[in-house]
Steps between C-alpha positions, in 0.01 A plus 500: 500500500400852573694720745400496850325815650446525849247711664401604878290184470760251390810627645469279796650213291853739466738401742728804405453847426763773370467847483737705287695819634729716324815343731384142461225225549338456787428131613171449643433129670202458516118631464423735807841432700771824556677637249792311341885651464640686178701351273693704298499523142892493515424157715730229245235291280665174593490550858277182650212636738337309723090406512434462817232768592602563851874627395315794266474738779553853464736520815686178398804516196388395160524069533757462212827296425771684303488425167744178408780638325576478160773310360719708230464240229868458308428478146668293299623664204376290174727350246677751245308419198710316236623675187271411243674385173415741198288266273677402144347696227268351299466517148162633366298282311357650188 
């Protein structure tokens, strides 16, 4: 499937828009409505945002959960391996 391109002309089918800055991404709702808030790049990647358009204002906090936190997984160390037995010499066939 080829990549999608959007022009002037078909950019009324995007329901979001972002605009990159050098402090962050800037969240735009929707086509022709104000300016969304700035969410920045330091903003934790497993944070859950929200969709709904009306809660991406630019006067309103950025509509995110904290990200769930992360279990420190205990490993469990694996079995010593076994001493190997040195194999009995073999005699060479001639």
């Amino acid at each position: 499937m080829p990549p999608l391109i959007y022009t002037e002309r078909t950019a009324s089918r995007l329901s979001w828009g972002y605009v990159l800055h050098p402090q962050g991404i800037e969240v735009i709702s929707a086509p022709g409505t104000a300016r969304g808030p700035l969410v920045a790049w330091g903003t934790d990647p497993r944070a859950r945002f929200r969709d709904t358009a009306s809660l991406w204002a630019p006067d309103r906090p950025i509509p995110a959960t904290t990200p769930p936190k992360t279990t420190a997984r205990t490993a469990t160390p694996a079995p010593a391996p076994s001493p190997t037995a040195a194999a009995p010499a073999r005699p060479r066939a001639h």
